[in-house]
LUMKENU-482294 format. One line per field, with one value per residue (C-alpha): residue number from 0; residue in one letter; chain; y, x, z. Coordinates in nm, 4 decimals, padded with zeros to 6 digits. Layout:
LUMKENU-482294
resi	(NUM,...)
resn	(A,...)
chain	(A,...)
yy	(Y,...)
xx	(X,...)
zz	(Z,...)
//
This chain:
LUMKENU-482294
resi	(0,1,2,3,4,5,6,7,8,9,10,11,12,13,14,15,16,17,18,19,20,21,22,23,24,25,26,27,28,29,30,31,32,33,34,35,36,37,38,39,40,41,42,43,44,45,46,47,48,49,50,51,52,53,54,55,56,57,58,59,60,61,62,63,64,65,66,67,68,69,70,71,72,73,74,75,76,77,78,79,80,81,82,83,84,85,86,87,88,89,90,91,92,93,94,95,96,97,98,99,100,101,102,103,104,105,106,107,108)
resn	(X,X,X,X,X,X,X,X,X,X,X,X,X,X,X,X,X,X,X,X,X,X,X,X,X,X,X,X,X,X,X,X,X,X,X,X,X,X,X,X,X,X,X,X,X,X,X,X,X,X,X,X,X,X,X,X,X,X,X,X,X,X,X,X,X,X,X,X,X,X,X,X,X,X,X,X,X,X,X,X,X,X,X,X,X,X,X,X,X,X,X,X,X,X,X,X,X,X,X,X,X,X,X,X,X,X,X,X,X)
chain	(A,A,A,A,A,A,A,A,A,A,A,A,A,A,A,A,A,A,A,A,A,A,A,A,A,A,A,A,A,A,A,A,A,A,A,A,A,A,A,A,A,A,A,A,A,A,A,A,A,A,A,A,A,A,A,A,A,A,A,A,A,A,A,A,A,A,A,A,A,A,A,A,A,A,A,A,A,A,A,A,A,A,A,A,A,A,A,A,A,A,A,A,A,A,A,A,A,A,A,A,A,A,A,A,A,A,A,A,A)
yy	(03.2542,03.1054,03.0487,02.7161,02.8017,02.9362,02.5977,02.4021,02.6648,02.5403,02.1627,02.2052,02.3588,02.0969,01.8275,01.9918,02.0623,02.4217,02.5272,02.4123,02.6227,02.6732,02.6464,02.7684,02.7064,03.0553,02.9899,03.1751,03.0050,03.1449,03.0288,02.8429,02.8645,02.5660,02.4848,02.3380,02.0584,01.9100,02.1191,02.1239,01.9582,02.1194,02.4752,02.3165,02.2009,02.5598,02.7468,02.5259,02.4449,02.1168,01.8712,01.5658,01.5640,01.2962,01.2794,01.2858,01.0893,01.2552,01.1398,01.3381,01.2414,01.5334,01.5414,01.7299,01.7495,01.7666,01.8364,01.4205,01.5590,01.8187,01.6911,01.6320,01.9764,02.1385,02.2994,02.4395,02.2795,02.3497,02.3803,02.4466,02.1175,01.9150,01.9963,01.9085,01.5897,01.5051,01.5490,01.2892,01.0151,01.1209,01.0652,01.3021,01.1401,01.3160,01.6488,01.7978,02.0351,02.2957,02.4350,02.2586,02.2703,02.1010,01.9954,01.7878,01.4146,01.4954,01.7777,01.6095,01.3522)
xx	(06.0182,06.3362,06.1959,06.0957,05.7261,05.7261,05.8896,05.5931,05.3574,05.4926,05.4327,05.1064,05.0014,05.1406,04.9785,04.6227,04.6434,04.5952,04.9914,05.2916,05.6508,05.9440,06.2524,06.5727,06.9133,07.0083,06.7067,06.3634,06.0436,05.7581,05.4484,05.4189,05.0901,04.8920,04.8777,04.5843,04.4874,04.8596,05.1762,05.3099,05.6191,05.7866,05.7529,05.9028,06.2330,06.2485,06.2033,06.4296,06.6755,06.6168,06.7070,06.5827,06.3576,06.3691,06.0448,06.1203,05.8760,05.7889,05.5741,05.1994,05.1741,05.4323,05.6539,06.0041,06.0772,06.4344,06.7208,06.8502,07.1751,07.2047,07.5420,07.6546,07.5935,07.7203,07.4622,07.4682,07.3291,06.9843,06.9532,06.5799,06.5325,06.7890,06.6464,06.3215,06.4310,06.6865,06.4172,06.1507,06.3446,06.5791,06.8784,07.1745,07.3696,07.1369,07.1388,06.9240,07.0834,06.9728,06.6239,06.3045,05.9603,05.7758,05.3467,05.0791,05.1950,04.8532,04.9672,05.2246,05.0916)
zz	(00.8257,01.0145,01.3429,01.4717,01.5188,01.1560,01.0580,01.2942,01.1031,00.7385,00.8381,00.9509,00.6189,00.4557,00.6308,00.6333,00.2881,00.2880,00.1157,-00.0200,00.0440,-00.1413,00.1041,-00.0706,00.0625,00.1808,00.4224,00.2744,00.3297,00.0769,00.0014,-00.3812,-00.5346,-00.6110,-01.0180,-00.9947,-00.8544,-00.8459,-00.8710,-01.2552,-01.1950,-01.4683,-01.3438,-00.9601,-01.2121,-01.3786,-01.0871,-00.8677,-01.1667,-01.1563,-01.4186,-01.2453,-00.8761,-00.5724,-00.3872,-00.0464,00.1998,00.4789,00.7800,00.7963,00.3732,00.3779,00.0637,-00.0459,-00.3891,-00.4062,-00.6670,-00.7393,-00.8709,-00.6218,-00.4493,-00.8053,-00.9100,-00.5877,-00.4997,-00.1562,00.2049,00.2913,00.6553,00.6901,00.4860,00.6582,00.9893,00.8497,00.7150,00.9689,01.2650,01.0586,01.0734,01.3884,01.1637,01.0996,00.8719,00.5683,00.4287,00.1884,-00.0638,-00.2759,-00.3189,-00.2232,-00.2578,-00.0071,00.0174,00.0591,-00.0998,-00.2874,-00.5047,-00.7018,-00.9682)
//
């Protein structure tokens, strides 16, 4: 998924509810699985390597869970999420960097 209907695609899922993505910084979009009724926060820091998250606000009660200490741990730019971000809030002094895992605001607890 790296076209911008695929990207439209992904934040329509989000908003309706129906999926939550994984967007890693060399650009793949896939589909994470719902642990329930909320995502298990835990398995997003394992599989992300995460030691500590940011929640990311989006508009449409869209969230990004993001790496905190990303910049701090070098971890590389994510484009997808940047242009995500960066086209919310028509702002592109932000980048987002590192993997991300992005939903519903109701699936994280």
């Amino acid at each position: 998924m790296h076209t911008k209907i695929d990207l439209i695609e992904v934040l329509k899922n989000c908003k309706d509810n129906k999926a939550g993505y994984t967007i890693t910084q060399n650009g793949e979009v896939t589909e994470r699985p719902f642990d329930g009724k909320y995502y298990d926060i835990k398995k997003i820091k394992n599989d992300c390597n995460f030691d500590y998250i940011e929640l990311v606000r989006l508009p449409g009660d869209i969230i990004m869970i993001a790496d905190e200490e990303g910049l701090l741990r070098s971890k590389e730019y994510n484009l997808l999420a940047s242009i995500i971000y960066q086209e919310a809030y028509n702002n592109r002094d932000l980048g987002i960097v590192g993997d991300v895992v992005i939903c519903h605001t109701s699936r994280v607890n």
